[in-house]
C-alpha positions as CSV (number, residue, x, y, z in Angstrom):
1,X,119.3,168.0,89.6
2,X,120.1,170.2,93.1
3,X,122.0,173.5,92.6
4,X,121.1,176.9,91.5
5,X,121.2,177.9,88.2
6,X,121.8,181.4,86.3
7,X,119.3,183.5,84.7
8,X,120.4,186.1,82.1
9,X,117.0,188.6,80.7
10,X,118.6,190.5,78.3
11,X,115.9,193.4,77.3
12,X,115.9,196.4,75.8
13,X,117.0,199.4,78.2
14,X,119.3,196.8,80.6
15,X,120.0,193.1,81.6
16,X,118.9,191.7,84.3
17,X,120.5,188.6,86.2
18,X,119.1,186.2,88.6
19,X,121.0,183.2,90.8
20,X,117.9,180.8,91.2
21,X,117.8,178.0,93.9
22,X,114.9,176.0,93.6
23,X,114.7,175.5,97.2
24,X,116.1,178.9,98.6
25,X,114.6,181.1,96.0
26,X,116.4,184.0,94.8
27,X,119.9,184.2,96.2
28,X,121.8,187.0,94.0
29,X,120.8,189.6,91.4
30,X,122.6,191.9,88.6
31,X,121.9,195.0,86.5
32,X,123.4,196.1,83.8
33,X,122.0,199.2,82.0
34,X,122.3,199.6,78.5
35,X,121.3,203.0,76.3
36,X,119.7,202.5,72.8
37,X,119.6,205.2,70.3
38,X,116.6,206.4,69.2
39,X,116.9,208.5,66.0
40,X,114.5,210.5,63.9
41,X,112.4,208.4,61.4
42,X,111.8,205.7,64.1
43,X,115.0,204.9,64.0
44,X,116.4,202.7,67.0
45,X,119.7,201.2,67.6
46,X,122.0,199.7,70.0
47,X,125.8,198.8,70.2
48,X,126.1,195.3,70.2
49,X,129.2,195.5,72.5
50,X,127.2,196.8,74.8
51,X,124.5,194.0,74.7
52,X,127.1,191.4,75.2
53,X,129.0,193.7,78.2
54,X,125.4,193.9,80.2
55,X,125.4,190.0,80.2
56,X,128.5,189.5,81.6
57,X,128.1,192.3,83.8
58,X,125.3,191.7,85.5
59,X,125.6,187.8,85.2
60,X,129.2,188.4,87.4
61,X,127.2,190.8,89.9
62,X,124.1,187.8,90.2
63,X,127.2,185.1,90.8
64,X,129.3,187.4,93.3
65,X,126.5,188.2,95.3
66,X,125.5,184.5,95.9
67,X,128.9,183.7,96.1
68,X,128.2,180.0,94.9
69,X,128.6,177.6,91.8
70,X,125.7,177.7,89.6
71,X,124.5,173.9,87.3
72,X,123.5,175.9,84.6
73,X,122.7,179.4,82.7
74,X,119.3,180.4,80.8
75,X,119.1,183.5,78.5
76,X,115.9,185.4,77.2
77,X,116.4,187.9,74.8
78,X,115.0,190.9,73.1
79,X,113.1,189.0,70.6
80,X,112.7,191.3,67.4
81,X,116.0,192.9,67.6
82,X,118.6,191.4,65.0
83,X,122.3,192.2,63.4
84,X,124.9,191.3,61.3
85,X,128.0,189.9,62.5
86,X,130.8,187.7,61.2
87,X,130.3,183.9,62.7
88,X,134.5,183.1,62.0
89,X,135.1,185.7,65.2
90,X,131.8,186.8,66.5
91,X,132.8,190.4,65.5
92,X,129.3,192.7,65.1
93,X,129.3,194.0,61.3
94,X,126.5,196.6,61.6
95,X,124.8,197.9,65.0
96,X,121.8,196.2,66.3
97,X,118.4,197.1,65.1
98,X,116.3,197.4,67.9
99,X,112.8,195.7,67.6
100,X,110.8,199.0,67.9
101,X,112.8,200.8,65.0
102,X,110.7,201.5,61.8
103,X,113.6,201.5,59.2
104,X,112.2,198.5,57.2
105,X,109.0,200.0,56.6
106,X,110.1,200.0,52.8
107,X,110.9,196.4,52.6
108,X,107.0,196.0,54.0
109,X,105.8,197.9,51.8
110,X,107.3,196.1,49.0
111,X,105.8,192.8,50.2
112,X,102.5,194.2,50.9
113,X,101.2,191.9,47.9
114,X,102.2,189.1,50.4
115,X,100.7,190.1,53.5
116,X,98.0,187.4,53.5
117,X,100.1,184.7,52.9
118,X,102.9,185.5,55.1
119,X,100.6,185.9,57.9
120,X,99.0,182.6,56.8
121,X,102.7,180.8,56.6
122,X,103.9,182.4,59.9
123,X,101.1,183.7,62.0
124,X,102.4,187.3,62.1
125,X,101.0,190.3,60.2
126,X,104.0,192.3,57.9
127,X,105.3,194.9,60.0
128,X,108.9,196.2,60.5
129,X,108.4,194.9,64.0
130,X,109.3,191.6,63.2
131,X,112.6,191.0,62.9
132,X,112.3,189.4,59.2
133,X,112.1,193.4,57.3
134,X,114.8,193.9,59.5
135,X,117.0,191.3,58.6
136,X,116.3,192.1,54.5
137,X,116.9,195.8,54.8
138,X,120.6,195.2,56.7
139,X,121.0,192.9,53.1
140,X,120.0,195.3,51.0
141,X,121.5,198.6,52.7
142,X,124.1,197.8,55.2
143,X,126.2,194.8,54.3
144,X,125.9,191.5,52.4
145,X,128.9,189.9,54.7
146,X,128.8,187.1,57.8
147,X,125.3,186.3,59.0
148,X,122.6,188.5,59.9
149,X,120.3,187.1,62.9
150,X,118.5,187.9,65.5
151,X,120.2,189.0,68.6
152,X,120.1,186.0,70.7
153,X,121.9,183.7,68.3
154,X,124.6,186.6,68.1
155,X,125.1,186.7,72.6
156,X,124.9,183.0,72.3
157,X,127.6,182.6,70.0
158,X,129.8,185.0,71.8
159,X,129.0,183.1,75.2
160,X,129.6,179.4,74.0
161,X,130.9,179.8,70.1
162,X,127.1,177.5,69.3
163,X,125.4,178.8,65.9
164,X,121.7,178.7,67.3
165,X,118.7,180.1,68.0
166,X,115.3,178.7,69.8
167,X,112.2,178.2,68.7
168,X,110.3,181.0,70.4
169,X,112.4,183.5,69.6
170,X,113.1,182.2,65.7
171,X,108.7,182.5,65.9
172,X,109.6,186.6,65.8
173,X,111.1,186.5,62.9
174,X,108.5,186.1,60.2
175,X,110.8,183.1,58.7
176,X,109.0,180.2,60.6
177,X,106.9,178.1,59.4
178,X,104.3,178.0,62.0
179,X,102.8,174.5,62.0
180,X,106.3,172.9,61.8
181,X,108.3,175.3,63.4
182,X,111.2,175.1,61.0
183,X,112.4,177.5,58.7
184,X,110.0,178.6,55.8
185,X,111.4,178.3,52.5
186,X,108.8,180.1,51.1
187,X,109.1,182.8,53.8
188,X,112.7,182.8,53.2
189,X,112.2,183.6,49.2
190,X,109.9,186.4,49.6
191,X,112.3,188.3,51.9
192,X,115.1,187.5,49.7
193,X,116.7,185.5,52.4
194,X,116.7,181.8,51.1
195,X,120.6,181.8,50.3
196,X,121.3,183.2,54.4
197,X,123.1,180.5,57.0
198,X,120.5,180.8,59.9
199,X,120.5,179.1,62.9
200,X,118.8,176.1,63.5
201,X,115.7,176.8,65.9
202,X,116.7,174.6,68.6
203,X,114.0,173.5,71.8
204,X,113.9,176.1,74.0
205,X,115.2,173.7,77.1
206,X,118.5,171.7,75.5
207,X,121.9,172.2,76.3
208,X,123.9,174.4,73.4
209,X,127.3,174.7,75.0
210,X,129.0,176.2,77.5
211,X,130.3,179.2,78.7
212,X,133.6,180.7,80.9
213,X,132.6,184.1,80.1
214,X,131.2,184.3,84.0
215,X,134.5,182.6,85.6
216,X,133.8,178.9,85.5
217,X,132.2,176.9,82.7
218,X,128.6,176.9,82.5
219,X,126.3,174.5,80.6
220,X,124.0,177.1,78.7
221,X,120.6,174.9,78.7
222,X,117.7,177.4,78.3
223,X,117.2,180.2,75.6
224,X,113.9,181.7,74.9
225,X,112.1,185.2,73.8
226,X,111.6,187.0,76.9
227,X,107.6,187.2,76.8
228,X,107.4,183.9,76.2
229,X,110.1,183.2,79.5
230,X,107.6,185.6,81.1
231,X,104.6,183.1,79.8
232,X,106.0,180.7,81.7
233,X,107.1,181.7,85.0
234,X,103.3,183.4,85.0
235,X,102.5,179.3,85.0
236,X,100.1,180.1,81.8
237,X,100.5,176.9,80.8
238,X,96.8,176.2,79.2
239,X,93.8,178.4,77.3
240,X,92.1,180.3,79.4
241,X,94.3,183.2,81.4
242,X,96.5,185.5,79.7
243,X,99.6,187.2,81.2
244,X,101.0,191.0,80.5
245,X,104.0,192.1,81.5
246,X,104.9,195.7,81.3
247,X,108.5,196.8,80.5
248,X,109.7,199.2,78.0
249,X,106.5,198.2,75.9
250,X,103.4,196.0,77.2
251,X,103.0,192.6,75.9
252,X,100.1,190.5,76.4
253,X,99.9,187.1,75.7
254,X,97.6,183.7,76.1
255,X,98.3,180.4,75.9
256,X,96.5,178.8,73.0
257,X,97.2,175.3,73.5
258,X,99.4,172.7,71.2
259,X,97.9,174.4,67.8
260,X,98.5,177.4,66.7
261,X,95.2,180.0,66.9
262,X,95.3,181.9,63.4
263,X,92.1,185.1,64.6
264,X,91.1,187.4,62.8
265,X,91.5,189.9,65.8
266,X,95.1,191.5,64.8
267,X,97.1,189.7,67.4
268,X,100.0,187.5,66.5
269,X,99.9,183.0,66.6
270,X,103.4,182.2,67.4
271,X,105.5,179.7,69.1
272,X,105.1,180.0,73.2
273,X,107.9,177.2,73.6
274,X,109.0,173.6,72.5
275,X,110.0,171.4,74.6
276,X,111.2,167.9,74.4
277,X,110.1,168.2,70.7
278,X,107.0,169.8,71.5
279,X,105.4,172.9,70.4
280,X,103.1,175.1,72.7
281,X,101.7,178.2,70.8
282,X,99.8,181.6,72.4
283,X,98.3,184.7,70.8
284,X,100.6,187.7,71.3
285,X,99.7,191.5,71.2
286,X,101.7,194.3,71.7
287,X,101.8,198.2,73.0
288,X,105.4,199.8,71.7
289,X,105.6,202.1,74.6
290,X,104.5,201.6,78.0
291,X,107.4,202.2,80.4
292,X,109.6,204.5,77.4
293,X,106.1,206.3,77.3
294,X,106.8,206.9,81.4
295,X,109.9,207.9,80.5
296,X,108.9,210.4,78.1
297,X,107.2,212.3,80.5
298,X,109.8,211.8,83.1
299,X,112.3,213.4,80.1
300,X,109.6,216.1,79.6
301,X,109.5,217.1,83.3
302,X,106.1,216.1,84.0
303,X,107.3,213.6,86.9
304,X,111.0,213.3,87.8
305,X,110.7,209.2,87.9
306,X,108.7,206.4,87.2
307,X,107.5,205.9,91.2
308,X,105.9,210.0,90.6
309,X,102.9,208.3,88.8
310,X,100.9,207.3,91.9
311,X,101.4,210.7,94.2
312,X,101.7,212.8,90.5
313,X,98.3,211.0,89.4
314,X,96.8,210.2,92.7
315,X,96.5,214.5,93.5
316,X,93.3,214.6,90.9
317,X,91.0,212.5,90.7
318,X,90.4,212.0,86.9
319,X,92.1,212.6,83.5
320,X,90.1,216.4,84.0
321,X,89.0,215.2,79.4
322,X,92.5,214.8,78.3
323,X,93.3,211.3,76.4
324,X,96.1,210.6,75.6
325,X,97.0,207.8,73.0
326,X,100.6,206.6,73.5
327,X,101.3,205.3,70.1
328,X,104.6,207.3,70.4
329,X,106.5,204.5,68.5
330,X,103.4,203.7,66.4
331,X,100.3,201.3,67.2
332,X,100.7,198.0,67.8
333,X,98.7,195.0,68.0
334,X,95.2,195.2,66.7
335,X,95.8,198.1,64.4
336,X,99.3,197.4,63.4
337,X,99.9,201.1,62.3
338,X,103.2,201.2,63.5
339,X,103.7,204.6,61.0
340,X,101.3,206.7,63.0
341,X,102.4,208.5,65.4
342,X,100.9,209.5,69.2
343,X,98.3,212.0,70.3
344,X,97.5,214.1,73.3
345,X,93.8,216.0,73.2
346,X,90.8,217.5,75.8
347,X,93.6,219.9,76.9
348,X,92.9,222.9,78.9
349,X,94.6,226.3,80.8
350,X,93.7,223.9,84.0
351,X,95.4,220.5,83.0
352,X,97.7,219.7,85.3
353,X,100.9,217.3,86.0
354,X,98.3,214.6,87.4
355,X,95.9,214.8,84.6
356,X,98.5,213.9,82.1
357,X,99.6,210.9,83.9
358,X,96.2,210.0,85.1
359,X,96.1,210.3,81.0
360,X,98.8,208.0,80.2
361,X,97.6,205.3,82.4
362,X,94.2,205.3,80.9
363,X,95.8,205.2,77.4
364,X,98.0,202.2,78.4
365,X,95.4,200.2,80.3
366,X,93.1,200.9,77.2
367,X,95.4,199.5,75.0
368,X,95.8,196.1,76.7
369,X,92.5,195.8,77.5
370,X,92.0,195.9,73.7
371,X,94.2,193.1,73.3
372,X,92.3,190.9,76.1
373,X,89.1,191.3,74.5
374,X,90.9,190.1,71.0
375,X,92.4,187.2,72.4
376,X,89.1,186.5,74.2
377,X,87.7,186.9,70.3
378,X,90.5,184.1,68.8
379,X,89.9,181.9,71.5
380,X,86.2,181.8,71.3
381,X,86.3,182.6,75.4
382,X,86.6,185.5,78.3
383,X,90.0,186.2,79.6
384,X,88.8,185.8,83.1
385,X,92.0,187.1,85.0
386,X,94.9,189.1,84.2
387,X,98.5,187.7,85.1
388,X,100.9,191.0,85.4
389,X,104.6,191.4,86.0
390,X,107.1,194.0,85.0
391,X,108.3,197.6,86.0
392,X,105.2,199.1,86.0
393,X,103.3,196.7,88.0
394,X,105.0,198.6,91.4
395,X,102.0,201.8,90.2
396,X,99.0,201.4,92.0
397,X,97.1,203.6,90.1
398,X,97.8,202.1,86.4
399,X,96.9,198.8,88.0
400,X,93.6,199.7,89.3
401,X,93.2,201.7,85.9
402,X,94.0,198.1,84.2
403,X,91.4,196.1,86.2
404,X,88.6,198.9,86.0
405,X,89.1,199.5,81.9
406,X,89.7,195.7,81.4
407,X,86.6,194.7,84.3
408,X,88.2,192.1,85.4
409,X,90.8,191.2,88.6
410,X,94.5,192.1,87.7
411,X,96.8,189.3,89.9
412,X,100.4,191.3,89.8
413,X,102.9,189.4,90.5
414,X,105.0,188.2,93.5
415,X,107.5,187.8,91.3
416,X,109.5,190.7,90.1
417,X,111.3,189.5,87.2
418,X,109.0,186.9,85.7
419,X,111.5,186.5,82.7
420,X,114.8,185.9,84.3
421,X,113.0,183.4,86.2
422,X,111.1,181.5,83.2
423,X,114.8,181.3,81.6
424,X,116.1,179.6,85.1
425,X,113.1,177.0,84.9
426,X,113.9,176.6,81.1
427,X,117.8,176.4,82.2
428,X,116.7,174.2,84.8
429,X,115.0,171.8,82.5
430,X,118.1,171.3,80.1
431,X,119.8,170.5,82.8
432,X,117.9,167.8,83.8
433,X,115.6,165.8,81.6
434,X,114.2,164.2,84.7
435,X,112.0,167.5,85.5
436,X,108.6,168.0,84.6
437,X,107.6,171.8,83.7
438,X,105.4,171.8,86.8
439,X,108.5,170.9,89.2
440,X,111.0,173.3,86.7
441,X,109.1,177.0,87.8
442,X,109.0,178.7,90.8
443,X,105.3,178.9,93.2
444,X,103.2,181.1,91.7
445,X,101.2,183.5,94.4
446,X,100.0,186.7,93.9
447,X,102.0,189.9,95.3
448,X,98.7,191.7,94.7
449,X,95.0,191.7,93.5
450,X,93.1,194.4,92.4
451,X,89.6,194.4,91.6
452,X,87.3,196.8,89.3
453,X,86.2,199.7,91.0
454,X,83.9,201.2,88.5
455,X,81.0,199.9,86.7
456,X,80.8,198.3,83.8
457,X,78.8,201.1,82.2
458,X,81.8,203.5,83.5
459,X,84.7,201.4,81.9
460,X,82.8,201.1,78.1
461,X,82.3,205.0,78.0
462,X,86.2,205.3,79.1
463,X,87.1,203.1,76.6
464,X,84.9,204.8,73.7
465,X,86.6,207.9,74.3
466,X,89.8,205.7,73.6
467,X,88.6,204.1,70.6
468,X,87.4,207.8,69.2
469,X,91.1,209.3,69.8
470,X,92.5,206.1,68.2
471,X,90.0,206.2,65.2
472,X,91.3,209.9,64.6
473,X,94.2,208.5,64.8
474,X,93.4,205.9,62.2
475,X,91.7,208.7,59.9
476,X,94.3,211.2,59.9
């Protein structure tokens, strides 16, 4: 197959488009901004209108900007964020719970009896995070009409009228039986779910209709969770390196092979793709707030935008004994304590501007440098490098943080928007059966490599310090 194709990421603070060429590269891009609500009680929502508008939006930017026909369209989604909607004429029933909100931590703890064997069935711990609690709490206190799913099947119905879902993202849910990666009736009971219409967890490189919501019709042939897109244009394709990508929160996440990895580390076995019929799995751990974290000091006047960090932190030359744990939408991934709530200590009359960023970065790079050394647990082996993309890559200083805490090299990305481009090589694939993975995603080079600067010695008594605020945390 010859011809670009379109790339749709849908994510949580804005969409972002890409017209791929496999030969040319990048020829047009889109942005689309969308605003969620974030509540008291951990409460987060979005308009689903809104969702759907940034597609088109910046899917019609991406296109006029090339200014040529595209083969195909691929779409990653937000993963863990679901609705309810009525599947006769698309038309949202409730507003869309947004994967960090908290809501359904009744509905966990009312399952807490299962915990072991849910996590056994599905590979993921019981947390609100999932989109499973989610899904029963709209049941229970919302509505009992149309279909409640997550938010891909939703943007895909309104796109092409198809009822589906892929396999990725329906591994998010807490509903999927791991091993087969079909629906879980057992998993289904439990949540009070078994009588639902879901949508059948397709491969995540098919075609599943088409779409004329961009101008001409387009074959949609790639949908996938948009880590797991991210996974893939990263070319982690085997065990051995892991990728992180930092966007609104920081995901990191290693490829474990054709078997799912149930560890004992606290980090999530799920579904990395399925292809052709079949299923690759990876180990997934997450930090709720890396970039909103950014943006909280940006909204507390600290820094005036995200590119302040390196000349904000860059002006002193340490954290001057403040740490700073940035669990401000709860701890994720290996403590799972998504109820607790951040904290900010060490701080003097002389901290400064720069010591609280120089704080923040520590307390991000800490975090996923935790989840390294857990996937290097569940995989019996070191994490020897680092794979990074996202937002926050563009900081030189959290980057060199993340490669001195984790003590190993950190490759960023020449690639900007890993995602967008893992759902073109997915797209790509539907399109055209003839492709093999390899030939499907773009050249991988690093923009950027960044090697430890501290010693060894240095980095564990950083870390401690961590691991003490945490464990206050964890005691309070």
């Amino acid at each position: 197959m010859t011809g670009p194709v379109l790339a749709v990421d849908q994510g949580t603070s804005g969409t972002k488009a890409l017209v791929v060429c496999p030969e040319r590269g990048v020829l047009g891009s889109g942005f689309a901004e969308v605003r969620p609500r974030y509540l008291p009680g951990g409460l987060v929502e979005a308009d689903p209108a809104d969702l759907y508008d940034s597609v088109v939006d910046a899917g019609r930017q991406a296109l006029a900007e090339a200014g040529e026909d595209v083969v195909a369209l691929g779409l990653a989604n937000q993963g863990e964020t679901v609705l309810a909607w009525d599947p006769a004429d698309g038309r949202p029933l409730t507003d869309a719970l947004v994967w960090q909100d908290r809501r359904a931590e009744t509905v966990c703890t009312e399952l807490a009896g299962h915990a072991e064997e849910l996590r056994e069935l599905t590979g993921l711990p019981l947390d609100p995070y999932f989109a499973a609690p989610k899904m029963a709490w709209i049941r229970r206190h919302l509505t009992r009409e149309g279909v409640v799913t997550t938010s891909d099947a939703w943007l895909v119905h309104r796109l092409t009228g198809a009822f589906a879902t892929d396999a990725a993202t329906a591994g998010r849910t807490q509903l999927l039986d791991l091993d087969g990666a079909q629906w879980s009736p057992r998993a289904l009971e439990m949540y009070g779910l078994a009588d639902e219409r879901l949508p059948h967890p397709a491969d995540n490189a098919q075609h599943i209709g088409t779409t004329t919501a961009f101008g001409r019709e387009i074959p949609l042939t790639g949908l996938i969770v948009d880590q797991q897109a991210a996974l893939l244009a990263q070319r982690v394709t085997a065990p051995g390196t892991a990728k992180c990508t930092y966007g609104t929160g920081a995901f990191l996440l290693a490829h474990t092979g054709d078997r799912p990895r149930r560890g004992t580390s606290g980090l999530v076995s799920c579904v990395a793709w399925r292809l052709a019929g079949a299923t690759s799995y990876c180990l997934d751990g997450q930090v709720y707030t890396a970039a909103s974290a950014v943006r909280w000091l940006r909204d507390l006047g600290v820094i005036s935008c995200a590119a302040d960090l390196d000349p904000v932190g860059g002006a002193v030359p340490d954290s001057g004994g403040v740490t700073f744990v940035p669990a401000l939408a709860g701890l994720g991934a290996p403590w799972w304590r998504g109820d607790l709530r951040g904290s900010l200590t060490g701080l003097g009359l002389d901290t400064g501007p720069g010591h609280l960023v120089r704080a923040l970065c520590d307390g991000i790079a800490a975090q996923v440098a935790e989840l390294a050394d857990a996937a290097a647990a569940d995989l019996g082996g070191p994490v020897d490098t680092l794979r990074v993309d996202g937002g926050l890559t563009r900081s030189a200083l959290l980057m060199q943080t993340q490669a001195d805490l984790l003590q190993r090299p950190v490759e960023v990305s020449a690639l900007p928007d890993a995602t967008a481009l893992g759902a073109a090589a997915l797209a790509r694939l539907g399109a055209d059966r003839t492709l093999g993975v390899g030939q499907a995603l773009p050249d991988w080079k690093p923009a950027a490599v960044y090697e430890p600067r501290i010693t060894a010695d240095q980095a564990a008594e950083r870390r401690a310090g961590f691991r003490a605020a945490v464990a206050a945390l964890l005691g309070s």
